[in-house]
Structure formats: C-alpha cells, structure tokens
C-alpha positions as CSV (number, residue, x, y, z in Angstrom):
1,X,97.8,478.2,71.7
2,X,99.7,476.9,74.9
3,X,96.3,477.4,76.8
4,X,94.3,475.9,74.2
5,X,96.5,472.5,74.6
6,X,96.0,472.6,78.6
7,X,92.4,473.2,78.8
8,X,92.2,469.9,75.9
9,X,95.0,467.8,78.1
10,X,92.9,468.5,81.1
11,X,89.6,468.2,79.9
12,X,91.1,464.3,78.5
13,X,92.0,463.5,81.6
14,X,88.4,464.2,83.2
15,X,87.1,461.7,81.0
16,X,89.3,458.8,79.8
17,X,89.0,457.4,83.4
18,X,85.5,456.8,82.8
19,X,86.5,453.4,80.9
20,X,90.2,452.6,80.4
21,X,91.9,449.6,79.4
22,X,94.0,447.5,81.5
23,X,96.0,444.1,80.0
24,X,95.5,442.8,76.5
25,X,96.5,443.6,73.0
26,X,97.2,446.9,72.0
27,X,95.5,446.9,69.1
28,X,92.0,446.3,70.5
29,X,90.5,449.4,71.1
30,X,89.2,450.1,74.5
31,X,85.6,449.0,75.5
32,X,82.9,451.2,77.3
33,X,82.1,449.7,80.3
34,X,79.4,451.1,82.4
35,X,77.6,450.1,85.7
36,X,73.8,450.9,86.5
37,X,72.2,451.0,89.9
38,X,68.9,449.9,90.3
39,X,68.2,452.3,92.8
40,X,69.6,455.7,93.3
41,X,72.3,457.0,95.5
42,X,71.3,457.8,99.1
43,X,70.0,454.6,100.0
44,X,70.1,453.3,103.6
45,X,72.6,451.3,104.6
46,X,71.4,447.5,104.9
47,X,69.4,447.6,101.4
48,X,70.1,445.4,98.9
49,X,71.2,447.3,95.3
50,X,71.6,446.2,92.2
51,X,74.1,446.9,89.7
52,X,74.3,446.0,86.6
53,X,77.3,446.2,84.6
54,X,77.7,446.7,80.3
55,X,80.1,446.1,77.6
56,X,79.5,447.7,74.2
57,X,81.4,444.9,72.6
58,X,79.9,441.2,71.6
59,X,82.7,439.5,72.6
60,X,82.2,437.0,76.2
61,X,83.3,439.0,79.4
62,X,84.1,438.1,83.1
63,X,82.8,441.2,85.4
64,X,85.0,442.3,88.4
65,X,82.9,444.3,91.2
66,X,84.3,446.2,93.9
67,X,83.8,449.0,96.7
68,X,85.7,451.2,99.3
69,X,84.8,454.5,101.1
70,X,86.4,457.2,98.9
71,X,89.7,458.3,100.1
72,X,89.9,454.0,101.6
73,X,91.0,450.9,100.0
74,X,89.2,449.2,97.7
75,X,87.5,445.7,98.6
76,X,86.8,443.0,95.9
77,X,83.0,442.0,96.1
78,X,82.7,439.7,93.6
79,X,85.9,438.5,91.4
80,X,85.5,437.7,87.7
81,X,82.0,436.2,87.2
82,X,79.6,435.5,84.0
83,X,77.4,437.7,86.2
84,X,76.9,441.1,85.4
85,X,74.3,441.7,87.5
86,X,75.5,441.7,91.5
87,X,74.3,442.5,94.6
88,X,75.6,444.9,97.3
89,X,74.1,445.4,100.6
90,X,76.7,447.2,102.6
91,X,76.5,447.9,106.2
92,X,78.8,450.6,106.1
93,X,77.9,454.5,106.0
94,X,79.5,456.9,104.1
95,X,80.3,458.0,100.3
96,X,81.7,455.2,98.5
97,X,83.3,454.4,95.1
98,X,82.0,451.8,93.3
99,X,84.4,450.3,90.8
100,X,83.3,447.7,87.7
101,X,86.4,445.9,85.6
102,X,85.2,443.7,82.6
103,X,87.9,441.0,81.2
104,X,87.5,440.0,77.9
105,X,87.9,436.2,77.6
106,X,89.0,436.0,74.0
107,X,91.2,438.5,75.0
108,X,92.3,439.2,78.4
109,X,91.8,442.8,78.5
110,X,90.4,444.2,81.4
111,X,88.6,447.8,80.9
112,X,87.5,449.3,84.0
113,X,84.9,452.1,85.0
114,X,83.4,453.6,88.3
115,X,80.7,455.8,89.9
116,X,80.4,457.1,93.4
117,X,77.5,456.5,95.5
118,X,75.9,457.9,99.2
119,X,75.3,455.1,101.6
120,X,72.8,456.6,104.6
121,X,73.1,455.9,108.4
122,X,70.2,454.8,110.1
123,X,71.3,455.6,113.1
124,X,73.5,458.9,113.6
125,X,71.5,460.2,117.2
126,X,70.4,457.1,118.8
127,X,70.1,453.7,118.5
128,X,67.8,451.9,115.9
129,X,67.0,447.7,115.2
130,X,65.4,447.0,112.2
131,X,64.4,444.2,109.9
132,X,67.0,442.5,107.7
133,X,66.0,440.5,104.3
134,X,66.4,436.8,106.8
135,X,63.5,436.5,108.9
136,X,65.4,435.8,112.3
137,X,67.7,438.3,111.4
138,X,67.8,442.1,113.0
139,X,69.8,444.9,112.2
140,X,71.3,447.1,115.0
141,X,72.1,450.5,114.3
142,X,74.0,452.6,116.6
143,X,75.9,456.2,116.4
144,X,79.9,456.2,116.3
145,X,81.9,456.0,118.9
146,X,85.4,457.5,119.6
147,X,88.3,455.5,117.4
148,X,90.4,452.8,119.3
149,X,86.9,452.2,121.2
150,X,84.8,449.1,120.0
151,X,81.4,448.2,120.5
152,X,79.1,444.9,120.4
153,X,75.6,444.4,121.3
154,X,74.1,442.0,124.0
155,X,70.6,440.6,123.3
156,X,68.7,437.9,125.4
157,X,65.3,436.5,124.5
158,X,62.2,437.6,127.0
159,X,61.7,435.3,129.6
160,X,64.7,433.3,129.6
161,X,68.0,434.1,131.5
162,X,70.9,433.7,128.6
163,X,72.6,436.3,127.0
164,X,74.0,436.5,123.6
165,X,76.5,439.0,122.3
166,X,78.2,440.0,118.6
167,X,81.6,440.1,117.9
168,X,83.4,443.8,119.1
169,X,84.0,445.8,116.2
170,X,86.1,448.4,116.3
171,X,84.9,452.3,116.0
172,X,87.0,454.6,113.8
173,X,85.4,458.2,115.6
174,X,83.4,458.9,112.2
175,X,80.7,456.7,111.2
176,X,77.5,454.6,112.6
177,X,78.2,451.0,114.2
178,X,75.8,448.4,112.7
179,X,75.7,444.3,113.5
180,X,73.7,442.3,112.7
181,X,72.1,440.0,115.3
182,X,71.1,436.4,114.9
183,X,70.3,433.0,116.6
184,X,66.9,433.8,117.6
185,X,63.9,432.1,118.1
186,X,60.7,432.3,115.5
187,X,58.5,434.7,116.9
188,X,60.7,435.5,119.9
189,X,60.4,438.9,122.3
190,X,64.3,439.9,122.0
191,X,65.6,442.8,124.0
192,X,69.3,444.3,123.5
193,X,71.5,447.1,123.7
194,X,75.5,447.8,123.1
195,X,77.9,448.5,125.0
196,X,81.3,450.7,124.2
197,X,84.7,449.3,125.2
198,X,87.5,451.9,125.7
199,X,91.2,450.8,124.4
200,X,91.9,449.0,128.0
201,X,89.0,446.5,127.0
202,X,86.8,448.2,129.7
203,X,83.3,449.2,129.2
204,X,82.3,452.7,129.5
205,X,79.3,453.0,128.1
206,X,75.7,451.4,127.3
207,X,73.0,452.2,125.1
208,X,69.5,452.4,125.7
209,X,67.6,448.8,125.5
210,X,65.5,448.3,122.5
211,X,63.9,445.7,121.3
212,X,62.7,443.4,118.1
213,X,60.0,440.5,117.6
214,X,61.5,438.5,115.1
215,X,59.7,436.6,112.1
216,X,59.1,433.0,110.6
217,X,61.4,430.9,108.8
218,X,59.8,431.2,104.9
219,X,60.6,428.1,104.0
220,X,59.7,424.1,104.9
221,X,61.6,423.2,107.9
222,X,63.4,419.8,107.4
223,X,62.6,417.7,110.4
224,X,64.9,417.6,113.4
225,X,64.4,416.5,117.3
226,X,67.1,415.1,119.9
227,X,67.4,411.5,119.7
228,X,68.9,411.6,122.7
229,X,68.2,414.5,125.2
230,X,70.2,416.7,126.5
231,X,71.6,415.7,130.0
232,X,74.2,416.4,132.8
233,X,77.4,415.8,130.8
234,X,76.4,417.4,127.8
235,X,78.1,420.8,127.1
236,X,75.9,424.1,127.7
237,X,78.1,426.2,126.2
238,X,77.8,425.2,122.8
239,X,73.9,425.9,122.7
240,X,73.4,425.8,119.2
241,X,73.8,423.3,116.0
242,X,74.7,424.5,113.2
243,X,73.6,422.0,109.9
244,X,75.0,421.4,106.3
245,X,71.9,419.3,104.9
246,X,72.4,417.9,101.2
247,X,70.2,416.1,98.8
248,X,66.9,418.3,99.7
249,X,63.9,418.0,97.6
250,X,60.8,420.5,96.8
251,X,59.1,418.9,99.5
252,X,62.1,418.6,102.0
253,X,64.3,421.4,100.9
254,X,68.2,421.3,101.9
255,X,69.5,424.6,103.3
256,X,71.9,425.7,105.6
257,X,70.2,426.4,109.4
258,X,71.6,426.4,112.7
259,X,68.7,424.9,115.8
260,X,68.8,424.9,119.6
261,X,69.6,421.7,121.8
262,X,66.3,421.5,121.5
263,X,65.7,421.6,117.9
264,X,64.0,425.1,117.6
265,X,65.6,426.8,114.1
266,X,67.8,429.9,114.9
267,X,68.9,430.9,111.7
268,X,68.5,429.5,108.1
269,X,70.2,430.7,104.3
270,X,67.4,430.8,102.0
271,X,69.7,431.4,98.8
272,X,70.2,428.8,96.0
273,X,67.9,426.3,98.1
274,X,69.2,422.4,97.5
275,X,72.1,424.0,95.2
276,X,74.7,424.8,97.7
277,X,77.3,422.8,100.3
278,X,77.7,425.2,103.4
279,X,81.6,425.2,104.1
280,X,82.1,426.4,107.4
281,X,81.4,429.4,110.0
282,X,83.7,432.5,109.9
283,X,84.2,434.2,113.3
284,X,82.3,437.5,113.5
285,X,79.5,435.9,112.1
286,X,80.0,435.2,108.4
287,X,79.6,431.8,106.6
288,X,81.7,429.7,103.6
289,X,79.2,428.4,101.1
290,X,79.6,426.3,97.6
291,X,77.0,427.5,95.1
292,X,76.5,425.8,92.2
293,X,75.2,427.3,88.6
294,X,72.0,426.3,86.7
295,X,74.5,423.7,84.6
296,X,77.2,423.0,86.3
297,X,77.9,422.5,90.3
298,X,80.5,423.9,92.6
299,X,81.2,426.9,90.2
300,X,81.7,430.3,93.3
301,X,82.7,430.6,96.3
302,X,80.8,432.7,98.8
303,X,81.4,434.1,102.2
304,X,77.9,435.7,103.1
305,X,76.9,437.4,105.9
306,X,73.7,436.9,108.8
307,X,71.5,438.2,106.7
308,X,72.8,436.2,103.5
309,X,74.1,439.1,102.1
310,X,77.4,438.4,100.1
311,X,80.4,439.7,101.7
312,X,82.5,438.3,98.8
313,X,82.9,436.2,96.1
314,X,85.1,434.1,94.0
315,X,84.7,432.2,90.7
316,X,86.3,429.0,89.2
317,X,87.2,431.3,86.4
318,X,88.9,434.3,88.4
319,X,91.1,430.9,90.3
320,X,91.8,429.1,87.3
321,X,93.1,432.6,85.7
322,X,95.3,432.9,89.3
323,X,96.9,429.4,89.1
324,X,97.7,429.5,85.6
325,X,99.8,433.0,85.9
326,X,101.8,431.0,88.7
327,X,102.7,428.6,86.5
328,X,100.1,426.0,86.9
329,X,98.6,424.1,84.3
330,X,95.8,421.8,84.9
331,X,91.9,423.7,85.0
332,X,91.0,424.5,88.4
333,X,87.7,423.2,87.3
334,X,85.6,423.2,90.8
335,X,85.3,423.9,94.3
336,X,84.8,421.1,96.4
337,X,84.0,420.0,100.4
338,X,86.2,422.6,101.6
339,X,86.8,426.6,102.6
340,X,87.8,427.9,106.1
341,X,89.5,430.3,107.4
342,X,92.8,429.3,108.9
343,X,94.8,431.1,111.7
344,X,97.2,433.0,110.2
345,X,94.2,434.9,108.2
346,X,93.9,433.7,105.0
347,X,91.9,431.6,103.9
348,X,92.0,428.0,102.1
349,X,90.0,425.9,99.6
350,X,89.9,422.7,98.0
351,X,89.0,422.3,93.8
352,X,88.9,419.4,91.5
353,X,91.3,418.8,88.3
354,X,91.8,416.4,85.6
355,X,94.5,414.7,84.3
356,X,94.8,411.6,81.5
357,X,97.1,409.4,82.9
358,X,98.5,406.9,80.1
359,X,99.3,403.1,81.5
360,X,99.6,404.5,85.2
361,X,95.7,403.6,86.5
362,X,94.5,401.2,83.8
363,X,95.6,400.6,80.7
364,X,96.0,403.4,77.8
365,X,94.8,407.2,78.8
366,X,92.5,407.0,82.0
367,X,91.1,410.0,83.5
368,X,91.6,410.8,86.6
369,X,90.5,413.1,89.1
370,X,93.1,415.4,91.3
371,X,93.0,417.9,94.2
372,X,94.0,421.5,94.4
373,X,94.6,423.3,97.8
374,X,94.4,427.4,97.4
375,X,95.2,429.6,99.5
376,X,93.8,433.1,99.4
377,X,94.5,436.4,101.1
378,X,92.0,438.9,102.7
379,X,90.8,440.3,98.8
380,X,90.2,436.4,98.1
381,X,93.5,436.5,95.4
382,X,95.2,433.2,95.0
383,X,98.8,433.9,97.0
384,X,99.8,429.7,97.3
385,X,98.8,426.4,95.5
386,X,99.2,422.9,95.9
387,X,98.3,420.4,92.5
388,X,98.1,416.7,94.2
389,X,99.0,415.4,91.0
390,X,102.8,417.2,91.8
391,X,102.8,415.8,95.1
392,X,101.6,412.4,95.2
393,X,102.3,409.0,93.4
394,X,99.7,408.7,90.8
395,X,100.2,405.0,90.4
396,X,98.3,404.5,94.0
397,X,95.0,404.0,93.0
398,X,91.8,404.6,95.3
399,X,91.8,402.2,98.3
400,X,88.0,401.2,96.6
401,X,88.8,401.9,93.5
402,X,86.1,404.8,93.1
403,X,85.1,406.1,89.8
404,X,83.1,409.0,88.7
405,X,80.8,410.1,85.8
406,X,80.0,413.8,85.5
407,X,77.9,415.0,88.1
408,X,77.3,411.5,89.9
409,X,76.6,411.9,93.4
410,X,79.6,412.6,95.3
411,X,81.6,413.5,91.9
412,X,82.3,416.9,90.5
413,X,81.9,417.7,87.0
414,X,84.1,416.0,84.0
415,X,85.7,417.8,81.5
416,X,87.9,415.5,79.7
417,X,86.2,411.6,79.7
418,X,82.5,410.7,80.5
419,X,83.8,408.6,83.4
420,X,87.4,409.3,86.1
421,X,89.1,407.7,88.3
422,X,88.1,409.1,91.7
423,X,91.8,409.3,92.9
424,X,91.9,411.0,95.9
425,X,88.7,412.5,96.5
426,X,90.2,414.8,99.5
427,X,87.8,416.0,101.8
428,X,89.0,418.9,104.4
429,X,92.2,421.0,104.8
430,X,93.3,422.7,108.7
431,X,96.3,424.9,109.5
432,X,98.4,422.5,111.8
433,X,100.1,424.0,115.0
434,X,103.4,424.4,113.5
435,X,102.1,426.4,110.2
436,X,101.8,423.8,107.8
437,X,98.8,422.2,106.5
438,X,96.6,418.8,107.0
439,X,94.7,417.1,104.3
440,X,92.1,414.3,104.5
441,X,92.1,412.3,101.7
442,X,89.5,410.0,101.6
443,X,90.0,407.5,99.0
444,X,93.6,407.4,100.1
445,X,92.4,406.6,103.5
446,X,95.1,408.8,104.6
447,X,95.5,412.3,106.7
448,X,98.6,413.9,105.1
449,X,100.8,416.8,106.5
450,X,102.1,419.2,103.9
451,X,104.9,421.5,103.8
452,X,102.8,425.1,103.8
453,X,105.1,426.9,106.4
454,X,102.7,429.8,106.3
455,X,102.9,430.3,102.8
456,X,106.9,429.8,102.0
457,X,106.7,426.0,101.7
458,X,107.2,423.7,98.6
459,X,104.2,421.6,99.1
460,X,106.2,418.7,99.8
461,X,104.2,415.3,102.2
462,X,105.8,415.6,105.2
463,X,104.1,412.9,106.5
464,X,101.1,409.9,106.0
465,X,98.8,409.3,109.3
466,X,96.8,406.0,108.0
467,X,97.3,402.5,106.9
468,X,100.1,401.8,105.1
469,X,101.5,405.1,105.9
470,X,104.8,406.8,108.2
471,X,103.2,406.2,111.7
472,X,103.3,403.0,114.0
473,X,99.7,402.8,115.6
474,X,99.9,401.6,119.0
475,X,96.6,399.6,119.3
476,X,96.1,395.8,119.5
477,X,92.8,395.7,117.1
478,X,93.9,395.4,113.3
479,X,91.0,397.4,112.8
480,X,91.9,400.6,114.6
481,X,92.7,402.5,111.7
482,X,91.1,405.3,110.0
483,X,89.1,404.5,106.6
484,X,87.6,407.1,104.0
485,X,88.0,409.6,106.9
486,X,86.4,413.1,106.8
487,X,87.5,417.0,108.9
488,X,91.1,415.9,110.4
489,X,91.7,418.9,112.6
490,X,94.2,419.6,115.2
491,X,92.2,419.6,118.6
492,X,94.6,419.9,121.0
493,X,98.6,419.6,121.4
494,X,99.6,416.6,119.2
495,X,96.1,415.6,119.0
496,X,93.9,415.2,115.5
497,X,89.8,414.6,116.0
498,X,88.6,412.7,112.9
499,X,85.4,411.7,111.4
500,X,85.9,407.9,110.7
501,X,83.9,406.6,107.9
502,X,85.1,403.2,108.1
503,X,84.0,402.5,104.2
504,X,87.6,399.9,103.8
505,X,86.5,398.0,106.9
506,X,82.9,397.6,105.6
507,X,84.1,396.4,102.3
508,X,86.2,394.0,103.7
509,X,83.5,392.7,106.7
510,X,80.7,393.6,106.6
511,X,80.3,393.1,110.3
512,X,82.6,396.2,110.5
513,X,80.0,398.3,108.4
514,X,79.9,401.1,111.4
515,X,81.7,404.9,111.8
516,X,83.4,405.9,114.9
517,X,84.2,409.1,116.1
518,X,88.5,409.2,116.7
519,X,91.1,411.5,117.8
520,X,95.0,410.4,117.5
521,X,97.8,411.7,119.5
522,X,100.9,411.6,117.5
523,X,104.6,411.6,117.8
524,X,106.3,413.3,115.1
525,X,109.8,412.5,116.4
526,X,109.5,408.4,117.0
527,X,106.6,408.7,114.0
528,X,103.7,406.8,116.6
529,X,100.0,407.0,116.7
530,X,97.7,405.8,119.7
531,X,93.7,406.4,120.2
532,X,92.9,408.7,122.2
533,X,89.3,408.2,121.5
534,X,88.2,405.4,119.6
535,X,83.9,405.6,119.9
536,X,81.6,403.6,118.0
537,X,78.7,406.3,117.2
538,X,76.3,403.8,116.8
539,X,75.7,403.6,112.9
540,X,77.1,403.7,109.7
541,X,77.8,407.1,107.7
542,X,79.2,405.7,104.5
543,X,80.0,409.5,103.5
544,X,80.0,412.7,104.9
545,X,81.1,413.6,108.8
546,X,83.2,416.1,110.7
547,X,84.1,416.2,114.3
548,X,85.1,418.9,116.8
549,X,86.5,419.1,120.3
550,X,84.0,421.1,122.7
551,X,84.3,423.4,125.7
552,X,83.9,421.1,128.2
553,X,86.4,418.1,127.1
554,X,83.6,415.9,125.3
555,X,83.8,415.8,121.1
556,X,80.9,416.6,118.4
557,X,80.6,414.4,115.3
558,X,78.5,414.3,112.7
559,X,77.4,411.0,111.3
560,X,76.6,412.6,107.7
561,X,74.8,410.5,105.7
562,X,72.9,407.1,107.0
563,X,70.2,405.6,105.2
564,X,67.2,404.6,106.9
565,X,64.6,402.5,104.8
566,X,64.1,404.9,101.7
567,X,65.6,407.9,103.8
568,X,69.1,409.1,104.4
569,X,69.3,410.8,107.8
570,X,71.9,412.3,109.7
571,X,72.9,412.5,113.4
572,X,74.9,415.2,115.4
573,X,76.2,413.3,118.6
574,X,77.8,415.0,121.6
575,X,80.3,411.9,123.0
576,X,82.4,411.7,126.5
577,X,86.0,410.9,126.7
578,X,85.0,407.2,127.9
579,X,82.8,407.2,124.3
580,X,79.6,407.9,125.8
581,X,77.0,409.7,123.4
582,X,74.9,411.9,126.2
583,X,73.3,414.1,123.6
584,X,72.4,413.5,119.4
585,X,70.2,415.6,117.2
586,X,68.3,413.9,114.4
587,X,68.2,415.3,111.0
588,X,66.0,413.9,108.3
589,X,68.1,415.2,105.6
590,X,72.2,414.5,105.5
591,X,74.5,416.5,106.5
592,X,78.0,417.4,105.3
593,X,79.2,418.7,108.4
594,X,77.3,420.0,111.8
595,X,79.2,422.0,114.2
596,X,78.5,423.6,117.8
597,X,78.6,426.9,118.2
598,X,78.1,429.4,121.6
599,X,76.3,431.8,119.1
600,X,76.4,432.4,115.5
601,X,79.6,435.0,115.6
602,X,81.9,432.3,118.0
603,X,84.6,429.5,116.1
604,X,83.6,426.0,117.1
605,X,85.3,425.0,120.1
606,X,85.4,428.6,121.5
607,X,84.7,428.9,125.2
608,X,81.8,430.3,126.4
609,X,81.4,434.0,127.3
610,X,81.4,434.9,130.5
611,X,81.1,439.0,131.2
612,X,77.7,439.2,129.6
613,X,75.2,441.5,130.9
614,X,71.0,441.2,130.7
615,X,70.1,443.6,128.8
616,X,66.4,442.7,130.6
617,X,67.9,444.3,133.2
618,X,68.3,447.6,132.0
619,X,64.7,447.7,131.0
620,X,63.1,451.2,132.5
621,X,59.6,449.6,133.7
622,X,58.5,453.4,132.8
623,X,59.4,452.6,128.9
C-alpha cells in the first residue's frame, strides 16, 4: 500500500508542473495553459519562432513569455501582453526552457506552464555570416572560445579604408559566438572576421576573413541630403546619423534609419511602420522603441535588436500592475518621449497619468495630464517611481496653457475627460553625475533635478534650472532662457546640452520665433547658470529636438520639427563652440531625436575606436 501511495505522489508531481497556479483566489480552479511552436525544436539559431500561448478558460488574460538555457536564469521576453502570440529569435545556442504565465485580469491569478526546446549552432567548426530578416543586416557565426576570453568582429566595406567593429562579448568556453553586424551600405562588398581577446584585453587570435553582399532597404526611403556638407571642423568620428522620423505617410513612410554623412541609409526598423517613436540606442547594438496598438498609441515598450528582433518587452498593463502594488494609485496609462538606459544599469521611462483636479486649474473638476518616471531593472520589473502629481505644485499651470484631446498630435490618450490640461508634458529624463535624475519638462519650461540617489531617494525637486526657477542666469539678454526645452543631458562636469525650442519667446515676439542649440554650466553651491553655448540653429522647431556633445568638442542638435510650405522637415546640425553649424542633414520627415553615432553598437558621444584592424588585409589573394 506504502508503494502504491509513492508511485501516485510521484507520478503527481511529474505532471501538475505542466500548469500550476500562482496568485489569486483559492477557489478558482487552476487553468490549463499551454504554449505552441510554430516550428519544431532544432531550429537554427537566428530564426524567428512563433509561439502561441492558450487558456482553456473565457475569461481576459495578460500572457507572460520567458526563456533561459536550462540549468540558467530565466529572462523575461515579453511581460504581460494582450498578445498571445510572440516572437523569439534567439541568438543563443543550446537547450532552453521556454516558460508561458497567463494572468487572469478578473482575477489576478497567474497559471504558468513550460516546454523545452533545442536551439542549433550554425557555426560549431568554423566561421559562418548569413542573412538576417533586415536587409543590411548580417549574422556572424563563430565557434566558442575559452571562458573569461571575448570576442568581436571587425568588418570594413570593399574599397574603402574604415573599419567597423561589434561590441566584445564575452565567451563562457561552451557555446558558438554570434553578432550581428550592421551599418552597411545597400548593395555593399563587406569583408570581416573576429578576433579573440584573452582576459589581459589582448588579442590572441583571428578568424578567417569571410564575407557578405548585403541587400536593399524594402521600403520607400524618406528623402535626406546634407544641407550643408561636411567640412574640416566637422567630426569624423561620429560617421553616422541615426533618425527618429514621425508623422510618415503611405507614400513617405516614417521609420527608424540610421544614414552616412552623406546621406546613404545604413540601417532601417521596418516593424510597425509610422506607428512607433524610436527612444534611443542601447550600447551593444540594441534600440528603445514606443509601439503603439491598432487603437490606442504608446501601449509597449520595446528594446529590439539589429535585426529588429525583440530582445524584450513591456506593457502599459504589466507597469500599471507594478506601480499599483507599490502603493501608487493613478493608471500608468502610456509610455511617452522617453526610455534610455542610464549608467548605473537600469533603465528609465517616462508614462502619462490623469488626474481631475477640482478648482486648482479652472474652475470645478479639470483634467489634467501628469508624468510618471520608472525605473526598471535588467528583467524590465518596475524597482522605483516618481508620480509628478506628488512632487509638483499642481496650481502652476502650463507656461502656454496647452490642452489636449485624445490622441491630438502631440497628446497621449484620455481616459477620464474628452479634453486635459497638458500640465507638464515632460520630455526626456538623464542620470545626473551625482546619481540623481534630470527631467525636462516642457510646458513648465523648466529642467528639474530630482532626488533618485540611485534608487534610495524620495523623489523630492532638488532644484528648477529655468525661468522663474532656483538659478541666477548670468547673461545680459532677458531672452537667454530656455523655453519648451527638449533632451537636458549632462555633457560634461557641471555642464547640461539642451535642445531649446523657444515656443514662450515666440509667443511673446514673434521676432523671437527661432530654436537655439544651449548648454549651461551650473553652480549648485551659489545656485548660478551662464551659457556656455548659446547658438541660433537657424530656424524654428516648435516641437521636437535633442542635442549631444561630440568627440571632437563641437555639439549635435536636432531641429525636430519645422514646417516648410505644406511640409514639416527636420535638420540634424553639427555646431562649433563659437556656434558655427559646419555640417546639417536634411530630413523631409520630422524627427523626434537624431543622434551621432561611431557605429550602430557605440553610446552617442563615445570616442572613436582606435585599435581596429582591416580585415581587407587578411584577405588570402589565393581565396
């Protein structure tokens, strides 16, 4: 009988991990979840697979999707999502476990289920490139290399005489080394190899060269050539552009590309044409992008790779259920202008909220339109938030005084009033120097410091770097101050570079109606600001802009949005110290942000490379 009992016990334990319940009410019994490749196991590594998950319950569920070699951590792919059917296309080797949770949302209970499945090396002998799903993308495949070594791959295009490199990646001694390698030109002759780095940082070895042709960009290119050439004081290093465009068309589509100096396309991101806002580069060669839903815009969060692969994924759903178990209670309702990844290694975003103010911005309930800042660790979960409405005086109405209906241009989507007050409207958030944070707030024409302190701080304004704020500007022109200013980022020191709009100048003169590229040195202890730079760019972007410090000492902005006759254009403008604009690429599309980049792996504002090999010079003329 005893044996009986243990061969049952066991034989339950084999199988209730199939589908268990997590949180929720005991009562409800547990749901069957299951998860359904559309291919079988084995695949190669690099193919896209689909999975689709399934409830056998009619109630609405979020789905959870994650992945991890077995005996490894797991990795959240996509957080809780409407979706149930996602995407993997890992570039990893090795047997994996592939884990689906669904959350009810009458609910909350999560039930939970998972398969494993083979992922194939393409390369476990020698070296291999092959195609990716992007067009100007290639996939390099090489076999392992001893743990504590890493590896990256060097690639130059035939016929010219610069070299381009990946990231290193470290080797863990067991499985295949794959990058993928971008920035190149349509229908370009590209010749690379890898080389292996010991734990000293020296190399040691170098694979053979190999090479890959790549292919055309499937999609209409937007139109885009250097206003003003490239000349003597213009920075090398930074070779390439990399564009936000907005407000595309069928016939001028809107999608995130990166171009040379000269204007030649490098890369593009051909998912969710004209419904996503890139964010910003990751180092190593990812990228932050806003995609919107069929119905409603700024719903995920992406961070997708060369290839436009999703890396990860986060939803407005799997935030707002984060913020509300820390005690939050306004929705988290959209993502909006901002995602980067800050220095310490998490990451940070900006998302709308909506409160009803009663005899505070008008008279009886208004609606009005707030910021949230979230911070979110290396598996994308919420760790520290910030609700403006906790933090700020409400009774300061927009400088403008901005309103929004649902969905206008510029606005997110309403959920409590058919028209807001568009209070703050902030606009870009950067890790300051000291480990706190720094938010642009547009309508408040203000740049405000925040107490962060790397994740232990209240939230608290430190201090208020515009008009009527805590600094002293030390400049003669009454004018001199930042308006509806966009990407405040430390550049250097005590120095912030800005994008200055200038929309509160323009309102009040319209002989002001121009945007200038600025970067403040401040004292925090005697609470001054002077100009640093202080450069008329020329024109007037009445939204939209960022602005970087280069390589070489000269600044990048990007005059976002500037309408030209029945067009709206954009212009990324290399400027000297003494204000000087010595280089500016013409977009016909705007542009929430541009940046310069060495290559598509680098941070804006890295310095260049400089132990590159040619791989051309490896070449065996007997090959």
């Amino acid at each position: 009988m005893r044996k009986m009992f243990f061969v049952l016990l066991v034989c339950m334990l084999f199988v209730v991990p199939v589908a268990f319940a997590g949180e929720g009410a005991a009562a409800t019994p547990d749901t069957v979840v299951t998860i359904t490749p559309n291919l079988p196991t084995g695949q190669l590594l690099g193919t896209p697979i689909q999975f689709t998950i399934s409830v056998d319950d009619a109630d609405p569920y979020l789905y959870r999707f994650s992945a991890g070699r077995q005996g490894e951590a797991m990795h959240i792919i996509y957080d809780y999502t409407p979706d149930n059917v996602l995407t993997w296309t890992p570039i990893e080797d090795g047997l994996f476990v592939v884990q689906a949770s669904a959350k009810n949302r009458n609910t909350g209970q999560i039930s939970t289920t998972s398969i494993t499945y083979l992922i194939r090396p393409r390369a476990p002998l020698s070296p291999v490139v092959s195609f990716s799903t992007n067009n100007l993308v290639a996939l390099y495949s090489a076999p392992k290399c001893p743990a504590g070594y890493k590896m990256r791959v060097v690639f130059i295009e035939f016929q010219t005489t610069r070299p381009s490199s990946t990231d290193k990646k470290p080797c863990d001694g067991a499985h295949t080394m794959n990058f993928y390698i971008g920035g190149m030109h349509e229908g370009g002759l590209y010749f690379m190899l890898h080389q292996v780095y010991n734990p000293q940082g020296n190399p040691v070895a170098t694979g053979p060269v190999k090479y890959f042709i790549a292919g055309t960009v499937p999609l209409i290119k937007p139109f885009a050539y250097p206003y003003v050439a490239p000349g003597p004081q213009t920075s090398y290093a930074e070779i390439l552009v990399l564009l936000s465009p907005i407000n595309g068309t069928d016939t001028t589509p809107a999608y995130p590309h990166a171009r040379d100096l000269g204007g030649r396309m490098v890369w593009y991101y051909d998912h969710n044409v004209n419904q996503t806002q890139f964010m910003r580069p990751v180092p190593g060669g990812t990228f932050l992008i806003r995609a919107d839903r069929p119905d409603v815009q700024g719903q995920i969060m992406r961070e997708v790779d060369l290839a436009g692969n999703v890396v990860r994924e986060t939803t407005v759903e799997a935030v707002d259920a984060q913020i509300k178990a820390m005690g939050f209670t306004d929705d988290f309702t959209t993502f909006h202008h901002e995602a980067r990844l800050m220095e310490n290694g998490y990451y940070v975003m900006l998302g709308n909220n909506e409160r009803i103010l009663v005899d505070v911005q008008g008279p009886g309930p208004v609606d009005v339109i707030g910021d949230y800042i979230v911070v979110l660790d290396h598996e994308w979960q919420v760790v520290w938030a910030w609700n403006a409405f906790d933090h700020l005086d409400p009774a300061r109405l927009a400088i403008l005084d901005e309103h929004c209906v649902s969905q206008g241009p510029g606005c997110p989507p309403l959920f409590l009033d058919v028209i807001a007050n568009d209070w703050t409207h902030a606009n870009s958030v950067a890790y300051t120097p000291d480990g706190n944070l720094l938010l642009s707030m547009r309508h408040q024409d203000w740049v405000v410091k925040l107490n962060y302190a790397n994740g232990a701080g209240d939230g608290s304004v430190i201090w208020r770097l515009g008009p009527d704020g805590d600094f002293t500007l030390n400049d003669p022109d009454p004018n001199a101050w930042l308006t509806h200013q966009h990407d405040a980022n430390y550049v250097a020191g005590n120095q912030i570079a800005l994008f200055d709009n200038g929309n509160t100048r323009c309102a009040a003169d319209p002989e002001l109606c121009y945007s200038r590229g600025q970067v403040y040195q401040i004292d925090e202890v005697n609470m001054t600001a002077s100009l640093v730079l202080n450069a008329d760019l020329g024109n007037y972007s009445f939204a939209l802009g960022s602005a970087e410090k280069l390589s070489n000492g000269n600044y990048h902005f990007n005059s976002g949005i500037q309408p030209v006759g029945t067009y709206l254009i954009s212009t990324a403008q290399e400027v000297s110290p003494d204000g000087t604009t010595n280089y500016s690429l013409l977009l016909e599309l705007g542009a929430y942000r541009s940046f310069r980049m060495v290559n598509m792996y680098s941070k804006p504002g890295s310095p260049p490379i400089t132990d590159l090999i040619n791989p051309l010079d490896y070449v065996n003329p007997a090959d």
